[in-house]
C-alpha positions in Angstrom: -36.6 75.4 63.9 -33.0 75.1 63.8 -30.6 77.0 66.5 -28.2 79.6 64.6 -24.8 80.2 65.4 -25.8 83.5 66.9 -28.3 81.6 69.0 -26.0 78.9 70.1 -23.2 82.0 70.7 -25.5 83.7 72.5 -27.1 81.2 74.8 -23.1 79.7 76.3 -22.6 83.5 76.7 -25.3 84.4 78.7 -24.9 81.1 80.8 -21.7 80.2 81.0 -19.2 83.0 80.4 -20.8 86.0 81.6 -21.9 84.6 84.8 -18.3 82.9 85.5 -16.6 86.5 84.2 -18.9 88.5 86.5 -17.6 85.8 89.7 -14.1 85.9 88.7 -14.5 89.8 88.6 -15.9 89.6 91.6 -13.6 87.3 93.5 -10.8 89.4 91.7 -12.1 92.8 92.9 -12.0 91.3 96.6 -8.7 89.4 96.8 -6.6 92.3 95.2 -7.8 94.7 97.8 -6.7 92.2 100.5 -3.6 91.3 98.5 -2.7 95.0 98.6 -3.2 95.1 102.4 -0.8 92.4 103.0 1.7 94.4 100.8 1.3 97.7 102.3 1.7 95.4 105.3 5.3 93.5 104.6 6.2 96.8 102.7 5.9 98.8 106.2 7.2 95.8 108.2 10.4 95.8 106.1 11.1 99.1 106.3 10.2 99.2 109.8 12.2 96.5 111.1 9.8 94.9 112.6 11.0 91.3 114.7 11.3 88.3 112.4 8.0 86.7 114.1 5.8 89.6 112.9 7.3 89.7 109.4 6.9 86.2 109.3 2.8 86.9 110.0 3.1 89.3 107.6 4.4 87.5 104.6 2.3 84.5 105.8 -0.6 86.5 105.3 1.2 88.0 101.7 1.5 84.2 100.4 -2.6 82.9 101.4 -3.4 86.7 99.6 -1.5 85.8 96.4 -3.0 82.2 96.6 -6.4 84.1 96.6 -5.0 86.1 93.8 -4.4 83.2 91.5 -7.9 81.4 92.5 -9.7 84.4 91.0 -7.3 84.4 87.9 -8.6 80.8 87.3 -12.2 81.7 87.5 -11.2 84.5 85.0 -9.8 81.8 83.0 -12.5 79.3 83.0 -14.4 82.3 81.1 -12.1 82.8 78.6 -12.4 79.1 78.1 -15.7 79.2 78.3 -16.0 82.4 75.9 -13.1 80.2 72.9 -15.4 76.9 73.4 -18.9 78.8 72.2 -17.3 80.6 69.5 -14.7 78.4 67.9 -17.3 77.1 65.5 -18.8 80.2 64.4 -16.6 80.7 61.2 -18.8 83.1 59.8 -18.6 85.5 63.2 -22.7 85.3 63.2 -22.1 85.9 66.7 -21.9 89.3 68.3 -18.1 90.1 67.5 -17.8 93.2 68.8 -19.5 92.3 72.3 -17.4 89.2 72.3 -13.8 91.2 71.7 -14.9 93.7 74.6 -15.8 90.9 76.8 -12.3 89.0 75.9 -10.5 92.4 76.3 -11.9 93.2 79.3 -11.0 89.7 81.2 -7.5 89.8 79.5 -7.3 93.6 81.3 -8.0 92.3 84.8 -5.9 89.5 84.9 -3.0 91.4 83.1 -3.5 94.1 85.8 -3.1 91.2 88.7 0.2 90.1 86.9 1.4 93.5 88.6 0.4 93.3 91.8 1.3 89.1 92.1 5.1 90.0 90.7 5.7 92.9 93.9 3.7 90.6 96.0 6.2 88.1 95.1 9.3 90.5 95.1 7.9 91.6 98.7 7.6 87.8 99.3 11.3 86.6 98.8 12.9 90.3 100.3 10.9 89.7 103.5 11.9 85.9 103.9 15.4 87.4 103.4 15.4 89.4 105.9 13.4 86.9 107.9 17.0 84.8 107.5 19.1 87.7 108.4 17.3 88.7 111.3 17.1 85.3 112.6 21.0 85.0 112.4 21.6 88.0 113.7 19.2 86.7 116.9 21.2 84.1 117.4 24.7 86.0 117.7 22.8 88.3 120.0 21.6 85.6 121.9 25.0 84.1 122.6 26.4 87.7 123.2 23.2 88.6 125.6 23.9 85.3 127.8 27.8 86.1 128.0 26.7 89.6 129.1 24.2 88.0 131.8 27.0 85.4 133.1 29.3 88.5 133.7 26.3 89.9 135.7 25.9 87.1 137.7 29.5 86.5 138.5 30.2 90.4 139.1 26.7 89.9 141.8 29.1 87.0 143.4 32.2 89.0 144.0 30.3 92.0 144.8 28.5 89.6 147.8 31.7 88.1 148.9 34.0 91.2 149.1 30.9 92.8 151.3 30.9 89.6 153.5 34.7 89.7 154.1 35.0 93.3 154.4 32.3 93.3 157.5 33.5 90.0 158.8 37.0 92.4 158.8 35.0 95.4 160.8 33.6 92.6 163.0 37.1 91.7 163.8 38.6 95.0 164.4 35.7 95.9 166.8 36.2 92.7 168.9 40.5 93.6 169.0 39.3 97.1 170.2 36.8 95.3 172.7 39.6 93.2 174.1 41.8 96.3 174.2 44.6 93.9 171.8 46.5 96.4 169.7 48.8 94.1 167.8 45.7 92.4 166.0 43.9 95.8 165.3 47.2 97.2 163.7 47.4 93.9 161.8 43.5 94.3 160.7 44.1 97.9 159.9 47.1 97.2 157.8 45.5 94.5 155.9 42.2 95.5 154.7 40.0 92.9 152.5 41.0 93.2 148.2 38.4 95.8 146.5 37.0 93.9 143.8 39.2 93.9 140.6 36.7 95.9 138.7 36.5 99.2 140.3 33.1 99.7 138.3 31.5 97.4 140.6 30.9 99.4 143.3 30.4 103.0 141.2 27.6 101.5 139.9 28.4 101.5 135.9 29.5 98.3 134.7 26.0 96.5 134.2 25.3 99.7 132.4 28.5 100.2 130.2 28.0 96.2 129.3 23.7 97.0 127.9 25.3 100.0 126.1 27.5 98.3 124.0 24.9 95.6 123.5 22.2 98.0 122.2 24.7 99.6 119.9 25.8 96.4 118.3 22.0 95.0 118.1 18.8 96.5 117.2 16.6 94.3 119.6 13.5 95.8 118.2 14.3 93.3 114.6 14.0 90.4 117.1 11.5 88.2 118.6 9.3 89.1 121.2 10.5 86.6 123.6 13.7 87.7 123.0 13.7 91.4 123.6 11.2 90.7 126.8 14.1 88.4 128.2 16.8 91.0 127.7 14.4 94.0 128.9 13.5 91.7 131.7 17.3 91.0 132.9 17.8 94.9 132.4 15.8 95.8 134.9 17.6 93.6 137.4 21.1 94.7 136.0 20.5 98.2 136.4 18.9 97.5 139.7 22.3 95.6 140.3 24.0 98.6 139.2 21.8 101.0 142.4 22.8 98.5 144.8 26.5 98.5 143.4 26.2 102.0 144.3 25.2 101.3 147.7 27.7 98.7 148.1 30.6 100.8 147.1 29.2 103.7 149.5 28.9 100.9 152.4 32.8 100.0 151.6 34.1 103.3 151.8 32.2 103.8 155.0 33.8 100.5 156.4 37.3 101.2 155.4 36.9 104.6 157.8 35.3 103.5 160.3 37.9 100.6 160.8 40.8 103.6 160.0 39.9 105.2 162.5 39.3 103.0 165.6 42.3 102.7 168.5 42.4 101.1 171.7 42.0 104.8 174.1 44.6 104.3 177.2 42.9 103.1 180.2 43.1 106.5 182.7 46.2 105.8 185.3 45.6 108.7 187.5 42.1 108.2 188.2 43.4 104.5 189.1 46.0 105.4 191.2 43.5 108.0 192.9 40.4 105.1 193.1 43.5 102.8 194.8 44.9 105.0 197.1 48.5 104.9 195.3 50.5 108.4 194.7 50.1 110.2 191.6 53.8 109.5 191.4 52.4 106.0 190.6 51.1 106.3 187.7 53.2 106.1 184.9 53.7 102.4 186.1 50.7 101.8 186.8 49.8 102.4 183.3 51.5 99.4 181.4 49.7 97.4 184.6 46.3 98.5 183.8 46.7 97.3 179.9 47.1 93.8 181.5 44.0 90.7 181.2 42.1 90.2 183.9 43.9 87.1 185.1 47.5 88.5 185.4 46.1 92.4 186.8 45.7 91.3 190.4 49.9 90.1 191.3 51.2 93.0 189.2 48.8 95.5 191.3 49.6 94.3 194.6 53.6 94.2 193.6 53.1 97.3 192.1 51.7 98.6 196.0 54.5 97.1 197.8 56.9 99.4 195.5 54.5 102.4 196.9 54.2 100.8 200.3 50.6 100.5 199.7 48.9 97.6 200.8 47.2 96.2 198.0 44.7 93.2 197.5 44.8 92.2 194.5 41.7 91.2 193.5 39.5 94.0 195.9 42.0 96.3 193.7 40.9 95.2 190.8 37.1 94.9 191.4 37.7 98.8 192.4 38.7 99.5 189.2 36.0 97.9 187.9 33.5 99.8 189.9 34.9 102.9 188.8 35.0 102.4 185.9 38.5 102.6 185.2 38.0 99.0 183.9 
């Protein structure tokens, strides 16, 4: 007995397009849910600001979404082929027409209803590599800005060193003039203290931070990549613990600077040396000039200076008195 057209209908429906519409439903169902995931996803990350390497994740995972997307579409299509192919013979429409138009319709609804969601996918697709492009330029000024901002750093740290090294080396001298009792070279020292550095900030303890201010303000490091932003936060630190021992530093100079201000060269006491050498008190005003002498030319001008007083002086016993008494 022959097949009829409602048969042969029939028979390509129930095999053919129904199970390949049921698939592509199915495969349709499951890649729009994660194709709306990845849009909610570059959606947020846009809006967000998110760094260029996460967006770029993002829309990575927005593009293999839309692929999956399309892949369902074709499955769908391959039933609407299916579905023209069993019924293109069927001139009479022996076949189920009703069933069939729902069944077209249907399809047709889905795959008209992924046409929305692949055109803001793609509209999310090209805005994200946009900014993607922006971001990355913008990356690379900061990252030519950044480095300039660490080579000031690093040459303010040098400055800061060397002005510290000098200005002790300066109080090292002034305490040796004082210890050799030379007053000409301790008023030189005193008049002629080391250069501050030429940035005054330095030693308050502001400039690292007045530079990462007016970096932050001209760049939003949180659009940036990851290594990026944990370079800058990572040379931050140090700056601002650069900045503290600025601080200390310009605390240590002012304390220098006074100390040095104040030290003198105290008069070596004349009348307890004319006392400890048996000389009149009378003496003294000459003997104090005598006692400023070195150690080499004290002992002649002592014993002259006895033979004014008719004191017998020797020399050298004089001068080992003074030295026991602490006059010396």
């Amino acid at each position: 007995m022959a097949e009829t057209d409602q048969q042969r209908v029939q028979k390509v429906l129930d095999t053919q397009v129904k199970p390949l519409a049921a698939r592509g439903a199915g495969e349709m169902h499951a890649a729009l849910g994660k194709l709306r995931s990845s849009i909610h996803k570059v959606e947020h990350g846009i809006k967000q600001r998110v760094d260029a390497e996460m967006l770029s994740t993002y829309r990575r995972e927005l593009t293999i979404d839309m692929r999956g997307v399309v892949d369902a579409a074709v499955t769908l299509r391959k039933a609407l082929n299916a579905l023209a192919d069993a019924t293109k013979d069927d001139e009479d429409f022996a076949a189920d027409e009703a069933g069939i138009e729902k069944m077209k319709s249907g399809i047709l609804a889905v795959l008209d209803g992924s046409k929305v969601d692949l055109r803001k996918a793609k509209e999310l697709e090209d805005r994200a590599a946009e900014q993607i492009d922006k971001v990355g330029s913008s990356e690379v000024e900061a990252k030519k800005m950044w480095a300039g901002v660490v080579a000031v750093w690093e040459k303010n740290d040098h400055v800061v060193a060397k002005a510290l090294k000098d200005l002790r080396q300066w109080k090292k001298d002034a305490g040796e003039a004082v210890a050799a009792r030379d007053a000409s070279r301790l008023k030189q020292l005193q008049a002629n203290p080391p250069a501050i550095p030429p940035d005054e900030k330095l030693l308050k303890g502001t400039l690292n931070n007045d530079m990462m201010v007016r970096f932050t303000h001209d760049f939003h490091l949180d659009g940036f990549s990851r290594a990026f932003r944990d370079e800058v936060l990572a040379d931050a630190a140090r700056m601002k613990q650069a900045d503290k021992d600025g601080q200390k530093s310009g605390q240590e100079w002012k304390d220098i600077l006074a100390t040095v201000a104040k030290l003198s060269i105290v008069p070596r006491d004349a009348k307890k040396a004319a006392a400890v050498l048996g000389l009149p008190a009378g003496a003294s005003a000459k003997l104090q000039p005598v006692l400023e002498l070195d150690a080499g030319a004290m002992p002649k001008a002592l014993e002259s200076l006895g033979k004014q007083f008719k004191v017998d002086l020797d020399g050298k016993d004089a001068l080992a008195k003074l030295r026991k008494n602490g006059v010396l």
